[in-house]
DSSP file (Angstrom, degrees, kcal/mol; ACC not computed):
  #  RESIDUE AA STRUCTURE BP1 BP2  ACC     N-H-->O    O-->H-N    N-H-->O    O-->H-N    TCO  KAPPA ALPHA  PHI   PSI    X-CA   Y-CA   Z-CA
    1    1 A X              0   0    0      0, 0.0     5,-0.0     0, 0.0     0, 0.0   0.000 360.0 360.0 360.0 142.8   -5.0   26.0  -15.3
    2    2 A X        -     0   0    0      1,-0.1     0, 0.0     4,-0.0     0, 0.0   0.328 360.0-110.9 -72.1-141.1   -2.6   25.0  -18.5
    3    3 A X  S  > S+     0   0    0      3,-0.1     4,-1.7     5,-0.0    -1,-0.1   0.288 121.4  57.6 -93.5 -42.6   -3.4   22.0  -20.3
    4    4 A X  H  > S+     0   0    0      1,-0.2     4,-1.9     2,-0.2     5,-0.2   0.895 107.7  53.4 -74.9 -38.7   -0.1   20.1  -18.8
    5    5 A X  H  4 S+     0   0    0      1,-0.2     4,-0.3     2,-0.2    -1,-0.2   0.581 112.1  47.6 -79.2   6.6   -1.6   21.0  -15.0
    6    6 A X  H  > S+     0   0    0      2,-0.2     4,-5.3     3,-0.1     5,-0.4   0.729 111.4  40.3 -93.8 -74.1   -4.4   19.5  -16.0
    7    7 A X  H  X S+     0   0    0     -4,-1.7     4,-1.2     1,-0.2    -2,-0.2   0.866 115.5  56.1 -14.6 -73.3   -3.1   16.5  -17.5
    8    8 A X  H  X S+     0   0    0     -4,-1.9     4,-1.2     2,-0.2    -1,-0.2   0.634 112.1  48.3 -28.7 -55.8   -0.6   16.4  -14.4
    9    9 A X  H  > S+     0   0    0     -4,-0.3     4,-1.9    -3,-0.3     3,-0.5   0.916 106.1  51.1 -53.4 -69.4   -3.8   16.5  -12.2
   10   10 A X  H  < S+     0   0    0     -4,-5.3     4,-0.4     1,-0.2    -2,-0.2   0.803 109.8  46.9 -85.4  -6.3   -5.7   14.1  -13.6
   11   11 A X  H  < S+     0   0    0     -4,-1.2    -1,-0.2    -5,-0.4    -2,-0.2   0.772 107.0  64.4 -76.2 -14.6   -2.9   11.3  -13.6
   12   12 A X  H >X S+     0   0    0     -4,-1.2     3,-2.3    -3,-0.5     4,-0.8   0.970 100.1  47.9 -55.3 -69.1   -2.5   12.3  -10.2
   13   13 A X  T 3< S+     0   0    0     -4,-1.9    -1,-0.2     1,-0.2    -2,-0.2   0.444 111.9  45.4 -36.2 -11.5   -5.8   11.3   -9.5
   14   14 A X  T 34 S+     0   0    0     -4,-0.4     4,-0.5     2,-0.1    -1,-0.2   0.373 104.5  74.6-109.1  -1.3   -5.6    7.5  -11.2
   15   15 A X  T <> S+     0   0    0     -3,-2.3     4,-2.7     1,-0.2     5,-0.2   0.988  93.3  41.4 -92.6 -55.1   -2.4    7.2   -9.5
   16   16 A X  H  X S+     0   0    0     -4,-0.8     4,-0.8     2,-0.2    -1,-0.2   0.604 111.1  49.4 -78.9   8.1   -3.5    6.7   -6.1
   17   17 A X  H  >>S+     0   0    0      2,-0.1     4,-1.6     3,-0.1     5,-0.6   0.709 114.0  57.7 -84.5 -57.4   -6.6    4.1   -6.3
   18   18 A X  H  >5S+     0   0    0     -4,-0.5     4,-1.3     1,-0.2     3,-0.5   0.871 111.2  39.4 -46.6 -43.0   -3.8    2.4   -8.5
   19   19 A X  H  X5S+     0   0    0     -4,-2.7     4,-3.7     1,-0.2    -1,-0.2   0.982 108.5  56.4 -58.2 -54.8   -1.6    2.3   -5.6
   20   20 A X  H  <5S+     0   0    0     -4,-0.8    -1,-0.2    -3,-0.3    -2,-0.2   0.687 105.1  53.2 -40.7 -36.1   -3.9    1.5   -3.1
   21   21 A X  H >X5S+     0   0    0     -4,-1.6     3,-2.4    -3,-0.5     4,-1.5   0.664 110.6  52.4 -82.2 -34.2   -4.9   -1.9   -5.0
   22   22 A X  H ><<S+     0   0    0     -4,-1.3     3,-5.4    -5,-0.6     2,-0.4   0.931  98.5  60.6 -57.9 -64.0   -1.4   -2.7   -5.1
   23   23 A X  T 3< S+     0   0    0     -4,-3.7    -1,-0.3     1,-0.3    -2,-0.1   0.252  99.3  54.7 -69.2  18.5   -1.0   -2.3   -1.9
   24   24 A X  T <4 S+     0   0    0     -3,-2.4    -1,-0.3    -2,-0.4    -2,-0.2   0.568  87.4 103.1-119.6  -3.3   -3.5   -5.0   -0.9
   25   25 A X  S << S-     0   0    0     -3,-5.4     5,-0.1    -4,-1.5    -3,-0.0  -0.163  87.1 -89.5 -66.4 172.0   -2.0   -7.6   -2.8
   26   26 A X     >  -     0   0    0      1,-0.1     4,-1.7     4,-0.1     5,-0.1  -0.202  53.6 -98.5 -58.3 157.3    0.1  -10.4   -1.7
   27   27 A X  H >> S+     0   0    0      1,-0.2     4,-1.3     2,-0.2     3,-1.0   0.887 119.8  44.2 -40.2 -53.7    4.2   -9.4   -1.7
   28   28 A X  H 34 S+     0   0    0      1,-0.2     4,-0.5     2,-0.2    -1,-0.2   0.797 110.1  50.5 -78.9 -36.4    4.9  -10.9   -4.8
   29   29 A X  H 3> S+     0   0    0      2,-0.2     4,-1.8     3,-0.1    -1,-0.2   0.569 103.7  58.2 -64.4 -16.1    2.2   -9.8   -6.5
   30   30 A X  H <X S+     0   0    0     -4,-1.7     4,-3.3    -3,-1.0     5,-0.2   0.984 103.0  59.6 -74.6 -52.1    2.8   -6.3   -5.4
   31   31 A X  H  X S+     0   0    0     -4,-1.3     4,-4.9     1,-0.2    -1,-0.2   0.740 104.3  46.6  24.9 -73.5    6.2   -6.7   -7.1
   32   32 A X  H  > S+     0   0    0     -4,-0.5     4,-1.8     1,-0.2    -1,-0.2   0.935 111.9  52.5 -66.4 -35.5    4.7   -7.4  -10.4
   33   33 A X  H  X S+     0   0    0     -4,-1.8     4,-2.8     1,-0.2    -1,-0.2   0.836 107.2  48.2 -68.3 -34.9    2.3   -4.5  -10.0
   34   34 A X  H  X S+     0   0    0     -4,-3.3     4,-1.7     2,-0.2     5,-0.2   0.989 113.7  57.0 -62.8 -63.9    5.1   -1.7   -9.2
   35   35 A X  H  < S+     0   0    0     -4,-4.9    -2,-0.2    -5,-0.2    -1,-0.1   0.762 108.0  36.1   7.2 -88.0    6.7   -3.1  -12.0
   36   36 A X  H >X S+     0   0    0     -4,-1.8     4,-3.1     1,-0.2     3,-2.3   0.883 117.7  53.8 -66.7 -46.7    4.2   -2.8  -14.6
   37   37 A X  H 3X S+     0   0    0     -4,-2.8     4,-0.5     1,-0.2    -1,-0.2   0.740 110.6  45.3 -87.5   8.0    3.1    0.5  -13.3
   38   38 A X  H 3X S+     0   0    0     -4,-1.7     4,-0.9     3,-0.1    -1,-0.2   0.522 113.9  53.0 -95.4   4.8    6.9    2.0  -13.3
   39   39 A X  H <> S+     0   0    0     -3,-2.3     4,-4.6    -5,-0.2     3,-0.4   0.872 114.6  42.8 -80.8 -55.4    7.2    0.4  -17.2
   40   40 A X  H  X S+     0   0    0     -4,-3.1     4,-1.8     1,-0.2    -3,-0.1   0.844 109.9  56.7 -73.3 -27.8    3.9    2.3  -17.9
   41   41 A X  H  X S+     0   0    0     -4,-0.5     4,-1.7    -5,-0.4    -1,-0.2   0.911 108.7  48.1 -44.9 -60.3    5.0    5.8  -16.1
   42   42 A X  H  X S+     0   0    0     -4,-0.9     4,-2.3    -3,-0.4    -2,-0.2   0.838 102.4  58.2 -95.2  -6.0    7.8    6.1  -18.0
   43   43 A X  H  X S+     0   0    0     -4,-4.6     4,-1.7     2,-0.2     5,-0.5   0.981 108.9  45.5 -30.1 -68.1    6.3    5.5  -21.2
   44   44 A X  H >X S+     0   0    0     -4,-1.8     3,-3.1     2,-0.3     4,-0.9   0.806 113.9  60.2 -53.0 -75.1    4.1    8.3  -20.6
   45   45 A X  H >< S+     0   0    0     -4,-1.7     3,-0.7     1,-0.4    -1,-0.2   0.694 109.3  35.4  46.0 -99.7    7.5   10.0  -19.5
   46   46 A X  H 3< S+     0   0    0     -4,-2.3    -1,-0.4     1,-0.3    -2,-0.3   0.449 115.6  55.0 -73.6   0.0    9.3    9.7  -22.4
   47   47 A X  H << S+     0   0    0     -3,-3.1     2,-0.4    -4,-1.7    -2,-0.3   0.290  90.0  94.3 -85.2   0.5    6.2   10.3  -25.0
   48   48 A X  S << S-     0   0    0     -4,-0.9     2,-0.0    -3,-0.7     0, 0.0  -0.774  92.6 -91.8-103.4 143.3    5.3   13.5  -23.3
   49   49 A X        -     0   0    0     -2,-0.4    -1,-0.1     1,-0.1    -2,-0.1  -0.033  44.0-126.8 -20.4  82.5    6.9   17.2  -24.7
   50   50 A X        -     0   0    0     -4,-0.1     2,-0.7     1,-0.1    -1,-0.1  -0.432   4.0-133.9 -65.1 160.6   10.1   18.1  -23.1
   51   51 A X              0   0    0      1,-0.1    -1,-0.1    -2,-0.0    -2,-0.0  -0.799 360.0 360.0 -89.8  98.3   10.6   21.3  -21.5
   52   52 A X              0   0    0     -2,-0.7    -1,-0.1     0, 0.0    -2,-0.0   0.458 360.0 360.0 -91.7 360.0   13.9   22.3  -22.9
């Protein structure tokens, strides 16, 4: 396994407990929380190595 499937892997893993707490919050709050976690997604996004 590379180092990027790895990576890839393990953000896979933090990504669904993170969903899963969203998704027991109130509506509004889930909101905030999709939000924040599609600001912080593409960070990571756009700092990571394209593949050109």
């Amino acid at each position: 396994m590379s180092s990027d499937e790895h990576e890839t892997e393990n953000a896979a893993d933090g990504l669904l407990p993170t969903l899963e707490v969203i998704e027991q919050q109130p509506l509004g709050q889930r909101a905030v929380a999709y939000a924040a976690l599609l600001d912080e997604l593409s960070r990571r996004l756009d700092s990571s190595p394209s593949q050109a």
